[in-house]
C-alpha positions, 0 to 999 in steps of 0.5 A: 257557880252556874254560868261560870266557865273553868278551865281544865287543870290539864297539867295536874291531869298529865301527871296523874295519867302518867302514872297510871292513878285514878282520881281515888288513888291519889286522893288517897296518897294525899288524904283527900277525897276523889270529889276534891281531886275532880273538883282541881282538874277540872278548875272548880276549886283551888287545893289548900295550902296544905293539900298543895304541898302534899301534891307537889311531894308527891308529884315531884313538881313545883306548883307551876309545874302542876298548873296550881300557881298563885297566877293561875288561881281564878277569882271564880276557884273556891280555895279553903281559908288558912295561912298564907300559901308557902313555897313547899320544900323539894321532896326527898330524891330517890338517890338520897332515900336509897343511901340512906336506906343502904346505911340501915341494911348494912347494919343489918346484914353486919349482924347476920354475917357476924352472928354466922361466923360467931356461930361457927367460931370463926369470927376473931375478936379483931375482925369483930372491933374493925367490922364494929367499928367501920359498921359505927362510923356508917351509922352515925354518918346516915344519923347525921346526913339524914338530920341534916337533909331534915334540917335543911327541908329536904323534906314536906313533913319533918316534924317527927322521926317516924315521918321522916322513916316512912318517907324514905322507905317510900321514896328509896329504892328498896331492892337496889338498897337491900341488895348495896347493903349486903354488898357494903357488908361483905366490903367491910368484913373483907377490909376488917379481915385485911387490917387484922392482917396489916395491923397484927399479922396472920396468926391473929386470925386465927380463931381458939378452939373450943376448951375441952374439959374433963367429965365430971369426977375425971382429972381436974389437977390443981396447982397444989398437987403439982411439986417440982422435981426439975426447974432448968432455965436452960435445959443443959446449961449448968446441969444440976447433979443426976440432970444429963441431956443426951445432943445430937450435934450433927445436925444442930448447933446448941448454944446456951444464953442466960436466958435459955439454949438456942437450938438451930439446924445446921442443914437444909438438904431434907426436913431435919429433927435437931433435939437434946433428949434428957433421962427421966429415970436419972432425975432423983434417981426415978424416985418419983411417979413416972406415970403421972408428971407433968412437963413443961417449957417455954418456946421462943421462934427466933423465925417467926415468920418461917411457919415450916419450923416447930417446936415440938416436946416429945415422951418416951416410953421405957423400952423394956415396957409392953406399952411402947407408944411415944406421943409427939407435941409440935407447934408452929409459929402461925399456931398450928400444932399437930399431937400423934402417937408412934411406936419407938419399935414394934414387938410382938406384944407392943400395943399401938393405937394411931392418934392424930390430931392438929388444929390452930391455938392463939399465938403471939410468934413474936413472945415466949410460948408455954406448952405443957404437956400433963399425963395423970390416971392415964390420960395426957393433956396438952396446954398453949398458954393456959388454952388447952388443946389435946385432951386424950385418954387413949393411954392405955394400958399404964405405963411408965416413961424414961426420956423427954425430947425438946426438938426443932424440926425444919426446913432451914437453917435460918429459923432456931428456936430457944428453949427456956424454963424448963420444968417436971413436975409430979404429984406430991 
């Protein structure tokens, strides 16, 4: 090649010093040797087919652009023998890598959100299907777009899946997609928490406590050791004999249907406690175990939307007994309940421990709720539909109970509450 004057590839030479490489920095981008890269700026040889591809990859130039066009090859230019030299395929644009790239950090930061709020127990199951559900349909649509952008050679080397990865990880933006990634996240855990709402109301946010249950050898009562004293579809309709409900009509109006007594405030001047209070001396005469029983109804809001409103299932004491604490069981229609302990008066030798619980259970307000409140071996539990609730062993010392009150407390007069199925159990 002596004798022989070249002219400089000056183009191929801007576009390198425009990003700051050497001669062995770009050889090495390509996997070609910095003699190579010499050797085409200054016009001695002419890139292969395949080396011309990765350099407009890489470049983001079309061969003219790089001044390595079929016109500008000279006769004189040394060029590697192989296939006929084919028009390289556009690279894959910054925008697209970096969608595509946001699609993968939405998925993962989706899992850290959601294994947070599982950690926490406060992830409800149908946030986690509309989460899930939105998070898939955005995983499938990167799969798609990016086989498409493959198919359609959006991109130099397409021939494998790994290829196609590595190339949009090095032409994305990377802080720009982890940081829209997170921020797609929070979108869709937002619009899951808002559908949940839409779709099945604000009750279905609620998240079900954690289930506390009794230490090893503690009471764990069966089915079978439970036998009915009293079943009562409508408490205080139809009596039976020896069954008497003690009302208060002054402030509530009681009406019985076939499936159970409705009982509705009639004021809303002040929060009003409206309740039909029964015996449980006079059922079979007290003939059974008045420390150990278990009562349970079934509690429908006609209201469901009012949330002041609440059913509670309350026992009473026998006053003449030293111990003189009734416990109070209420629930609202949004699955808020409260379970506290008061004196029905105080006496020199009334023993009286405060307790005072609330929390949130499961609930649908729109269909009957079972409560059931057990006391056994001096300790009370309280159930919401199978979920048990209150667990407390601060009945103490022993004694016997004589009354149980069903009452609506209220903030209107709009919002009764049907008591049906009514049941008191003992141990056989």
């Amino acid at each position: 090649m002596s004798g022989t004057s070249y002219t400089p590839n000056e183009l191929l030479i801007d576009e390198r010093k425009k990003r700051s490489w050497t001669k062995a920095e770009l050889a090495e981008k390509i996997g070609a040797s910095s003699d190579s890269v010499a050797h085409w700026e200054r016009g001695e040889t002419f890139p292969s087919p395949s080396n011309l591809m990765k350099l407009c990859e890489i470049f983001e130039k079309s061969p003219d652009d790089l001044g390595l066009s079929q016109k500008t090859f000279h006769p004189s230019q040394q060029v590697l023998t192989g296939p006929p030299l084919k028009k390289p395929k556009q690279p894959l644009s910054r925008f697209k890598a970096t969608l595509l790239l946001c699609c993968f950090w939405v998925i993962i930061w989706g899992v850290i959100f959601g294994s947070a709020l599982h950690a926490v127990k406060e992830l409800p199951l149908p946030v986690f299907v509309f989460a899930s559900s939105i998070g898939s349909t955005i995983t499938v649509g990167g799969v798609i777009i990016g086989v498409l952008l493959n198919l359609m050679g959006q991109t130099t080397e397409s021939t494998t899946v790994r290829n196609f990865i590595l190339n949009i990880w090095q032409h994305a933006h990377r802080p720009y997609s982890l940081i829209f990634g997170l921020l797609c996240a929070a979108l869709i855990l937002a619009v899951s928490y808002i559908l949940t709402v839409l779709f099945f109301g604000p009750s279905a946010l609620i998240v079900t406590p954690y289930v506390i249950r009794p230490p090893a050898g503690g009471p764990t009562p069966t089915p079978q050791e439970w036998q009915p004293v009293l079943m009562q579809l409508a408490p205080n309709c139809n009596n039976p004999k020896g069954v008497e409900w003690s009302l208060y009509p002054s402030e509530a109006q009681y009406s019985c249907h076939k499936d159970g007594v409705i009982i509705q405030p009639v004021s809303s001047r002040y929060p009003v406690s409206s309740f039909a209070s029964m015996s449980l001396e006079k059922i079979k005469e007290g003939s059974y175990n008045l420390t150990s029983f278990r009562l349970q109804v079934q509690v429908e809001f006609q209201n469901p939307n009012d949330t002041s409103t609440s059913a509670e299932l309350l026992v009473n004491p026998d006053p003449s007994a030293n111990y003189l604490n009734s416990y109070s069981f209420s629930l609202s229609p949004d699955g808020h309940y409260y379970f506290s302990n008061f004196p029905i008066q105080f006496s020199q030798n009334s023993q009286y421990n405060q307790i005072f619980r609330e929390g949130f259970v499961r609930i649908d307000p729109h269909h009957k709720v079972t409560i059931i409140v057990e006391i056994r071996n001096n300790v009370l539990q309280v159930f919401v539909n199978s979920q048990q609730v209150i667990l407390s062993r601060a009945i103490e010392p022993a004694g016997t109970f004589s009354s149980v009150n069903l009452s609506v407390d209220s903030n209107s007069a709009l919002s009764p509450i049907e008591f049906s199925n009514f049941e008191l159990d003992t141990l056989s």
